[in-house]
Each structure stands twice: as structure tokens, then as C-alpha cells.
N, C-alpha and C positions, 0 to 999 in steps of 0.2 A: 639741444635741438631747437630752443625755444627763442633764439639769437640770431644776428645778422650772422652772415655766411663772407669768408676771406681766403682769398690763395691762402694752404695747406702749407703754413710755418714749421721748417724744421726745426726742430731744438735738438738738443748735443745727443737725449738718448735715442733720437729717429736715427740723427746717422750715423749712429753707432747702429743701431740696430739697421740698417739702410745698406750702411758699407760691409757688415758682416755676410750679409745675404749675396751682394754683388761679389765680394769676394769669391764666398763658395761658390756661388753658381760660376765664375770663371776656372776655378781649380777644379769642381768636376769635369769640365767640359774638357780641359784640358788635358787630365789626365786619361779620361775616355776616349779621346780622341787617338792619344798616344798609342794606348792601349791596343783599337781598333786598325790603326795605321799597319799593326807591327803583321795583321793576320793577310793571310796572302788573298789576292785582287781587291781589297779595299782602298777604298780612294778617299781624299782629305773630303769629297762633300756629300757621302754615302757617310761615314762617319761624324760630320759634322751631324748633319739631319738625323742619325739614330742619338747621338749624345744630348740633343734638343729633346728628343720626343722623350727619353728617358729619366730626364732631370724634369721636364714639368710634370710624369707622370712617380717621379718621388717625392716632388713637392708637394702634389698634392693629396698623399697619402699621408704626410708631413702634418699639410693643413689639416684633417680629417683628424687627428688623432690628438691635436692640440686640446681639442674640447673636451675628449670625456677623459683625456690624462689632467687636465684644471680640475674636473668636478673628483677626482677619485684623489688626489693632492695638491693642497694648496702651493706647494713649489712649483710648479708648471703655470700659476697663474701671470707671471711676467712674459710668458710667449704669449698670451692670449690679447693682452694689450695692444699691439700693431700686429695681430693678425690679418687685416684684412693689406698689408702691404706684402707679406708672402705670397698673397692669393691674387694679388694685381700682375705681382712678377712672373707667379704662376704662368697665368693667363698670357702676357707677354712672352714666355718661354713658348708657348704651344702653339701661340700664332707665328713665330720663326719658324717653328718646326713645321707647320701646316705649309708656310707660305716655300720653304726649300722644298721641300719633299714637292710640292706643287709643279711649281717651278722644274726642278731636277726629270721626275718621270713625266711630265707631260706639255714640258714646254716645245717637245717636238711634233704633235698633234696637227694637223691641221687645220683645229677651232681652238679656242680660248682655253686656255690650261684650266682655267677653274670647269669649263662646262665639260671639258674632257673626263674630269673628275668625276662631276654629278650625271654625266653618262655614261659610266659602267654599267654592266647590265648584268644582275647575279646571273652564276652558271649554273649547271646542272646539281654539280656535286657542294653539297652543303660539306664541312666550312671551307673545303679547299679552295672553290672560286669565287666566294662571296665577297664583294667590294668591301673590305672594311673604312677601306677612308670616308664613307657616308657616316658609319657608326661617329670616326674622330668628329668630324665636320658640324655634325647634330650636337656633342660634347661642347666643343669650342664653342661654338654662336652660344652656349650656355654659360659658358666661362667668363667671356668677351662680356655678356650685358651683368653677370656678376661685378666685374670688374670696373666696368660704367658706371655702376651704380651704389659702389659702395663706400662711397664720402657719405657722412652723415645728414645733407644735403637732402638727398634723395629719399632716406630712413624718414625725415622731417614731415617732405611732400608726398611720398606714397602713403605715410604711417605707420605703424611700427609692424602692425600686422600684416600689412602688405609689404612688407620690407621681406620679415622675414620669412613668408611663404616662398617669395622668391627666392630669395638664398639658400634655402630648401633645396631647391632643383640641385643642387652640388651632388646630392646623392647619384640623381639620375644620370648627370653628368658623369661621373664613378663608375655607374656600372656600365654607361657606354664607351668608357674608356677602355675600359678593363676587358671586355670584347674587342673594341679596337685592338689591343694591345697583342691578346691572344690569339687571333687568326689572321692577326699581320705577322705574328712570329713562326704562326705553325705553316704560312703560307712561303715564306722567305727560307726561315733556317729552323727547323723545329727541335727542338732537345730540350734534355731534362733537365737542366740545369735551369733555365728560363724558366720552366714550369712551375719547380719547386719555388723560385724567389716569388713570383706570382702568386702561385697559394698562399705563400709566407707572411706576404702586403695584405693579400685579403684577408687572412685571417688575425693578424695585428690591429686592424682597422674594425673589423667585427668584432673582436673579442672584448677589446678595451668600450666599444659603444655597447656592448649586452654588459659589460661589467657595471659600468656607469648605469646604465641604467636600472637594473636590477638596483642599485644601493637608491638609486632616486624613486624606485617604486616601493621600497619599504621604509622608505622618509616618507611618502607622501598618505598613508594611511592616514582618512579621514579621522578626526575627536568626535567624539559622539554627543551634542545638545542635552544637561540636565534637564531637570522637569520645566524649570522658568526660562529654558531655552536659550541658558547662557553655555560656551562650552572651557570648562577644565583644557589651563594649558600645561601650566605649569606649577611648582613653586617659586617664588620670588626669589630666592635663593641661588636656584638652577639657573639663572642669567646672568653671566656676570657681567660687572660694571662698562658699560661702554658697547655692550654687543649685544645679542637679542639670540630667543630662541623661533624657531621656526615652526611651524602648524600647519593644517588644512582646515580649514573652519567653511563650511558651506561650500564645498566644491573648490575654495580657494587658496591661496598659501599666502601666511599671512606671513609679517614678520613682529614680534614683540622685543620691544628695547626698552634696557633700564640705563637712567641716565639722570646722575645729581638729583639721589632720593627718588626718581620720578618713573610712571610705567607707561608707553606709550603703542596703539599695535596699528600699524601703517599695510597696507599690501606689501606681498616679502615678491613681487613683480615689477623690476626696472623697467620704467616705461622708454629705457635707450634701447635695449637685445635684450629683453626678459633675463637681466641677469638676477641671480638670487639675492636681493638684499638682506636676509636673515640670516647672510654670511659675512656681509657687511659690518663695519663698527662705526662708534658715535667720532664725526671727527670737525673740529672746531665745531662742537654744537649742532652737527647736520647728521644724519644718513648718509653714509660714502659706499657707493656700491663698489662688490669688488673686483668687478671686469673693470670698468673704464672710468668710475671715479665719479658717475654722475649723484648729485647730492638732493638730501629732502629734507626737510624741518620735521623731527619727529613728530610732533602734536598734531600738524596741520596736513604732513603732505604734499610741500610746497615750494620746489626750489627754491634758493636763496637769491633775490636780484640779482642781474638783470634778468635772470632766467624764471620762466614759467611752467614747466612743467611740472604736473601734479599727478597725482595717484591716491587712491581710497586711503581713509582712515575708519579707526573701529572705536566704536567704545569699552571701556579699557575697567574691569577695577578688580582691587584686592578682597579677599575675604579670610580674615586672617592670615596667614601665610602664603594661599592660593591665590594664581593669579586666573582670571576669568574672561573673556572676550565675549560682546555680542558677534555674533552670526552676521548681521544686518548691516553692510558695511553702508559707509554714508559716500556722498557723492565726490569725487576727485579734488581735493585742497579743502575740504571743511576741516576747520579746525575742531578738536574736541581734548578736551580740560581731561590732561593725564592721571593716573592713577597714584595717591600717593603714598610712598614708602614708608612705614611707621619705621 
């Protein structure tokens, strides 16, 4: 983040990863289409427009579920890598679908097919006449500036913490979908089948995020400060070589790595997407986190030129066998003289 900025180079595993996604999204659409064709008065562009709105709203349960299946198995970690190009196409899927459907039921209006839209006026009977395309419409505009903004580019100049509150909203986005979804269904054609795959998504999406987190809220159980106010992390032992064990020390999560006889304990907080670096390993000599690779000099903190990004380090030492941390973390890239391995 800490480097000039260049058009967005594809290398061979983007488009593979690029052409696999275009593919699917054409064979779904395709065979939904088909599908949809075969049922009596449907039309190629009443089908097109249900096939759109249905593939962005699986992708993005897609998306949603990438993250806490990474944190509950490190085999899922290769989809989390160009996530955010699912969530681009996503968002392009949904603005098609926003702009047919638009288009299709209200380009015959008398005023502007989009004002036509944002003039509906909810009816009496709650959910039967209530406009849901407001609900999609509020969704998208949240999609859309997701989507805008999520070149690293942006992560850089908002900040990491303004980055990712933003990217937050996806939930919100979720559940205005998912209302969209459900009294544009029970308004159109209602059955149980639609229902049940609906409960099925949201509860896929919830389940796997209360699982994940549940296992991250009994990882994150604070160490409790001896009398000289240093805190018990571990044994020297329990880390093996090249990789680090992970703590809370002072409200914080740290990461401690052993590396060529040496003990060093950095913030276990990627300052790229808060990924966990105390899942990370030592690689050429650095900190490599394990979302997207971004690197830090154990001792200091410090990416490795040209890049500058820094993050807290701790002081670090052995006491017999026990490895020990101050609480008191020091300022972003101070270096401080490792612990060493008898």
C-alpha cells in the first residue's frame, strides 16, 4: 500500500482465476435461462433478468462465506486471495440485472424509468405491495461503491480502518437483499421451494460466521500480566521454527515468531485487511501474511523496501524455557533486539 499505484496486471493465476468466474457466470445463466424458457409464458427477457438477479444474489452469499470457511480451514485460503474480483463481478451482475428489470417493467411510464422506480408508493398491505426494488436499489448503490473502491488504491487513501468499516456495509447490503429477494418472490410467484433455498443460503452464511467466530472468541482469551507485568506466552518449544504462536496481550493480538535461534513478538494485525499474521510464516527472512502476502521484518516491523509499512513491536525475552512479552507495545517500526534461543 506504501508504493506507487499502476493499471491492475494480470498474471496467469488472475486469469485463470478471471476466466473460471466468467465462464460459470455464463453456464449459469445459460442453463437458467433454458430452464426458465421451458415454463409456460415466460419470455427470453423476464428470464434473462430473473437469471441475473439470481447469480449475483449466489455470488454474493459465495462471497460472504469465503471468509469464515478461510478462518475455520486453511484450504479455502486460495479463494480469499482475489476475492475482491468475485465481488467486482458480483456488483456488475446486479447492476444488469437492476438496469433490465428497470428498463423491461418501466420503460413504459410516462417519466424516467428510474424515477418511475423510486415512485412507487408502499400499499396498504404489508408485504404483498411494498416496493421491493427500493430495498435492491439501497443494496446496489452499496455494492457499486464496494466495488469502486476496492483496489488497494483506495484501502491506501481512506486507511485501513476506513477501508474496512466500509466494506462492513456488505452485511447490510445482505440483508437488504435478502428482503428484496423475498417479497419480490412472494409478490410474483410465492412457493416453497424458493423459501426453503432462501432459509438454506441464510442459514449457510450465518452458521459458518457464528462457527468462525465462536472458535476466534476462544482464541482471543486475554494472558493475564505476572507481578513485573510481563505476560506468559508460551514455551519456546510450542513455536515451531519459521512460524509464530498467537496471544492477546493488553487488549491486543500479538504474533510471536521463532526464527534462526531468535524470538521476536510483532502485532499478529496486517496493517493491509487486519489479516492474522500469527498464522503466517517466516519467509525469505520477513513475516508473510496469509491473506495476500504482505511482508514485515520480524525484529523491527518494517516492510522490506521499497515498501513502508509498519506495525507495533514488543519486547520479547526467554526465561528458561518461557517465553515472555511486555504488554507495552512500542511505536510502528521500532526496532527491538530479539530474544535469544539458548
Amino acid at each position: 500500500m506504501s508504493v506507487h499505484y499502476q493499471a491492475v496486471n494480470w498474471n496467469r493465476q488472475k486469469r485463470l482465476y478471471d476466466s473460471s468466474i466468467a465462464v460459470g457466470c455464463a453456464a449459469f445463466l445459460a442453463v437458467f435461462t433454458g430452464l426458465s424458457l421451458n415454463r409456460e409464458g415466460a419470455t427470453l427477457e423476464t428470464s434473462l433478468i430473473r437469471g441475473l438477479g439470481a447469480l449475483a444474489f449466489i455470488l454474493l452469499h459465495v462471497i460472504l462465506c469465503i471468509g469464515p470457511l478461510a478462518r475455520l480451514d486453511r484450504r479455502f485460503l486460495p479463494l480469499l486471495y482475489n476475492r475482491r474480483h468475485l465481488g467486482v463481478t458480483m456488483a456488475l451482475v446486479a447492476l444488469a440485472h437492476a438496469t433490465f428489470a428497470t428498463l423491461q417493467y418501466h420503460s413504459a411510464a410516462d417519466v424516467n424509468p428510474l424515477v418511475s422506480v423510486l415512485a412507487g408508493a408502499p400499499g396498504t398491505h404489508f408485504p404483498t405491495a411494498f416496493p421491493f426494488e427500493w430495498l435492491g436499489m439501497a443494496a446496489l448503490v452499496i455494492l457499486l461503491l464496494m466495488a469502486a473502491t476496492s483496489h488497494d488504491f483506495w484501502l491506501s487513501v481512506l486507511t485501513p480502518r476506513v477501508w474496512k468499516t466500509l466494506h462492513m456495509a456488505v452485511y447490510l447490503a445482505y440483508g437488504l437483499l435478502v428482503l428484496h429477494v423475498a417479497l419480490g418472490i412472494h409478490q410474483a410467484e410465492p412457493g416453497t421451494i424458493t423459501d426453503i433455498l432462501l432459509l438454506a443460503g441464510m442459514g449457510a452464511v450465518f452458521g459458518l460466521h457464528l462457527s468462525a467466530g465462536i472458535r476466534e472468541w476462544r482464541r482471543d482469551r486475554p494472558s493475564e500480566p505476572g507481578a513485573d507485568g510481563w505476560v506468559e506466552v508460551c514455551a519456546v518449544d510450542e513455536i515451531p521454527e519459521g512460524r509464530a504462536r498467537g496471544a492477546v496481550i493488553g487488549g491486543e493480538r500479538v504474533a510471536v515468531f521463532r526464527y534462526d535461534g531468535k524470538v521476536s513478538c510483532v502485532s499478529g494485525v496486517c496493517r493491509h485487511q487486519n489479516g492474522p499474521l500469527a498464522e503466517g510464516r517466516i519467509v525469505d527472512g520477513c513475516i508473510t501474511c496469509p491473506w495476500h502476502g504482505y511482508q514485515y521484518l520480524p525484529d523491527s516491523g518494517t516492510s522490506p523496501p521499497p515498501y513502508n509499512d509498519v506495525i507495533p513491536t514488543y519486547d520479547v525475552r526467554i526465561v528458561g524455557s518461557r517465553v515472555f512479552v511486555d504488554p507495552r507495545a512500542h511505536p510502528p517500526g521500532t526496532r527491538v533486539e530479539p530474544a535469544r534461543v539458548a
